[in-house]
N, C-alpha and C positions, 0 to 999 in steps of 0.2 A: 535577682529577685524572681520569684514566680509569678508567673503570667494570668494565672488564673484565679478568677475573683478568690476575694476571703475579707473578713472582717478581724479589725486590731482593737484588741482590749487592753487597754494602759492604766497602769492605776499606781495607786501610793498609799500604803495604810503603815500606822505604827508595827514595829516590828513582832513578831510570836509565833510561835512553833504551829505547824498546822494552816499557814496562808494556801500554799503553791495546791497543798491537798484539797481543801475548801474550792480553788478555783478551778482546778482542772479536771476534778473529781463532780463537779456540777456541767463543765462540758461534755465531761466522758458521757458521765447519766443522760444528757441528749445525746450520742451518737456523732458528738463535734469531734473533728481531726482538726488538732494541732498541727499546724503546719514550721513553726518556728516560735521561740521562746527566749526571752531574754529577761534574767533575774538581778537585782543588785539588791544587798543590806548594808545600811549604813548604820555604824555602831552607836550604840547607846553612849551621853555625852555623860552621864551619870544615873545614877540609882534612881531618882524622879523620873528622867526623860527617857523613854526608849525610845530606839533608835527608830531608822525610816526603815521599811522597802518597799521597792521600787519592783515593778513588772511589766514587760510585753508581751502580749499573745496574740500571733497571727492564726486564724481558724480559718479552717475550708467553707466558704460560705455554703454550696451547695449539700453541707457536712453536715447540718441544722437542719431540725425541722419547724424552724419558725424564723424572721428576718428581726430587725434589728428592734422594733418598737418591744415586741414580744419579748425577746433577750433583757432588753433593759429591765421590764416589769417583773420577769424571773429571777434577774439577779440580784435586781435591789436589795434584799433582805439581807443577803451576803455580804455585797456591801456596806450593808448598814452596820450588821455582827461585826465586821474588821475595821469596822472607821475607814473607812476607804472611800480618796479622791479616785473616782473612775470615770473612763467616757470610753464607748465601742463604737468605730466607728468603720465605713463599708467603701472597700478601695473601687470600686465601682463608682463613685459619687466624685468626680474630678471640685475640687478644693475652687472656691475662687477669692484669685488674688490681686487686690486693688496695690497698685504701685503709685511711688509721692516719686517725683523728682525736683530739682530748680532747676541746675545748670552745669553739673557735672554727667555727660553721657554714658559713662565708661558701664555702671553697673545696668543703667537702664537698656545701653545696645545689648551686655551681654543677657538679662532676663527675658530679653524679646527672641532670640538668638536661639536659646534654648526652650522657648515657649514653642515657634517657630518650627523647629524639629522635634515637637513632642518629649525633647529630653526632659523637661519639665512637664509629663501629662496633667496642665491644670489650665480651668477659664482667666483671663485675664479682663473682668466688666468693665474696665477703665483705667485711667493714668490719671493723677490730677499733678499739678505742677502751681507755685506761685511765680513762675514766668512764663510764656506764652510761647520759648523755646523752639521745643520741641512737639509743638503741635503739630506741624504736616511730617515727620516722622513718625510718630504715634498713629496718626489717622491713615497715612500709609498701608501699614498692617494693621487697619479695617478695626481699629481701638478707639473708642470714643475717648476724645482727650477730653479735660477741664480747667480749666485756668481761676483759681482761687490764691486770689494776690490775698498777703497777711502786710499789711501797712501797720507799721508799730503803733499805731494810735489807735487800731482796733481789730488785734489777731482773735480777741475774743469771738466775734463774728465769721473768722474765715474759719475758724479751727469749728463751729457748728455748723460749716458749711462743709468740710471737708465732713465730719460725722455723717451729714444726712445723706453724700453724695453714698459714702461707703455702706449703709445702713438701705439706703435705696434699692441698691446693686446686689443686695443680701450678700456681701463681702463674707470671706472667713477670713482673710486675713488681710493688713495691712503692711505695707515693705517699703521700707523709708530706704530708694536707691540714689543713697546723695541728698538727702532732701535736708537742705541746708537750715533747716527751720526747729524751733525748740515747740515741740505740742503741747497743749493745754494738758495742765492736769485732767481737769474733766472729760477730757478724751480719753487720757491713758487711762482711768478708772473706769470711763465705761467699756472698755474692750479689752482686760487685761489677758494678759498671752496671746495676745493676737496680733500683736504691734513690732515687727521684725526691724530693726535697723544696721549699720555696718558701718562703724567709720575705721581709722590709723588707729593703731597700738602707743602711738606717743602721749594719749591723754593719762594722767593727770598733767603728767608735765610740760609740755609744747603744746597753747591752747591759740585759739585765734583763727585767723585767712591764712598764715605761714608757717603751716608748722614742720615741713620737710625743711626748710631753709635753718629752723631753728635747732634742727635735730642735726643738720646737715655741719653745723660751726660748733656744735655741741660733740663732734665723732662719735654720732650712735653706729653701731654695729648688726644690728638688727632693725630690719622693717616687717612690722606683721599690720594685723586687720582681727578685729572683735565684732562678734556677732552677736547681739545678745537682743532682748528683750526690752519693749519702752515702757519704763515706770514714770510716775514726776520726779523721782530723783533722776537727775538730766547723766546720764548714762553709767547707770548703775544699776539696772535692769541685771536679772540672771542671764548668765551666756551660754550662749549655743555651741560656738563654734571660734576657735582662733587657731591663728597659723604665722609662721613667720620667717623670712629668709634672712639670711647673712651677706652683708655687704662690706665694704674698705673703702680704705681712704681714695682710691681711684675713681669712684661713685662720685659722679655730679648731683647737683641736685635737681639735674630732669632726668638723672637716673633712677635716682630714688623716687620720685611722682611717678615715673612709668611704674616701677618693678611696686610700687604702694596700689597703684590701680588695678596692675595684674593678680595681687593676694587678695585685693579687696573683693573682686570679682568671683573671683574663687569659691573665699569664704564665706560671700552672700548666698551663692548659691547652692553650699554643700549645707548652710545652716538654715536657708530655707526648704531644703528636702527635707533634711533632718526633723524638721517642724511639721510637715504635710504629710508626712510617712507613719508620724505621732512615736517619733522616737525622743520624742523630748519631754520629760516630765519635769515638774518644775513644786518644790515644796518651800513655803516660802520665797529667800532669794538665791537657793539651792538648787541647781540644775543636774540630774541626768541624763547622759545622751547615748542610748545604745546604735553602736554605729553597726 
């Protein structure tokens, strides 16, 4: 990727002849350089519905002669013309990303790791956690931790409490790393696409505290990890991001936990780039991901 600021236009409008001219042909008319472009159409499902498309545009910010408030107030119109889901936003403005964990460390060491060395250039405002874990790790690397216990007799209250923490910290997104807990609807409805989580590719079928063991007498042959998006339907959110390796019968089942935490890791973090980089558009529970 290049190094030098620019701002990314992502949108989504029904499909018709004349989009890509309409939008690029209104940067041109400012004097905006394109710097990268990424197109997709998705086919009309019948003669009622036309189909989607889907769009990226990286622009030279210095390419403009006016910044982002301005841009949106110009474009709007256009937008409006093509029914179009859009948002521009400016690689300049480092993202910030509140992280959940309980008691699994695997993703949380690797997002610090990668925070840590900038591989991730984004603020991390906080950790919260419903066990108290991982707090002198967290605060370590100079992170305000939180401890928001969710007691089944009243998650209703932790889960407004996790809201205000994230809402406080003026969060952009939220990253469920292991966060062994099921969120309120009312959370997941008020921050939709903002809610990243990552567990095993075993679910529908191996649910529970054991499910490599399950998988493990069952001879699966593949371990992967899904990355997707938290809705209230408890994880059937649009996906980001999955991946998956090949294993045999010589696999233990702390083989399979390690080589599950190593894909997990992976694929949190390629699908939370993939999110903060805004290569992910999302129509309804339809995801594109220009990689």
């Amino acid at each position: 990727m290049h190094r030098e600021r620019f701002f990314t236009l992502s949108a989504s409008c029904p499909d018709r002849t004349g989009i890509v001219a309409k939008v690029s042909g209104f940067i041109a008319e400012h004097k905006g350089w394109i710097l990268e472009t990424a197109l997709h159409a998705e086919p009309a499902v019948d003669a009622e519905h036309r189909g989607r498309y889907f769009m990226r545009i990286e622009i030279k910010a210095d390419s403009l002669p006016f910044m982002l408030t301005e841009f949106r107030e110009r474009f709007a119109p256009i937008g409006a013309e093509l029914e179009m889901d859009w948002k521009i936003t400016d690689s300049a403005v480092k993202k910030r990303v509140v992280v959940l964990v309980s008691k699994q460390e695997h993703c949380l060491y690797d997002l610090l790791a990668r925070w840590q060395s900038k591989e991730l250039d984004i603020e991390i405002p906080c950790v919260i956690s419903n066990h108290d874990t991982f707090r002198g790790f967290v605060e370590w690397h100079g992170i305000p931790f939180h401890h928001v216990p969710v007691p089944p007799d009243n998650k209703a209250r932790a889960y407004a409490e996790v809201q205000r923490i994230f809402e406080e910290v003026h969060g952009d997104t939220m990253v469920l790393a292991r966060y062994m807990q099921i969120l309120s609807p009312d959370l997941c409805a008020a921050h939709p696409g903002k809610i990243i989580n990552i567990h095993h590719s075993f679910l529908p079928s191996f649910v529970g505290a054991r499910p490599y063991h399950q998988a493990y007498e069952r001879g699966v042959k593949l371990i992967g990890a899904t990355c997707h998006y938290v809705t209230a339907e408890l994880d059937q959110g649009p996906i980001v991001e999955q991946d998956v390796i090949r294993i045999d019968h010589s696999d233990s089942v702390e083989d399979m936990v390690r080589y599950g935490k190593d894909i997990e890791k992976a694929v949190l973090a390629r699908g939370l780039r993939y999110h903060l980089e805004d290569r992910v558009l999302v129509h309804g529970n339809k995801t594109v991901v220009f990689r």
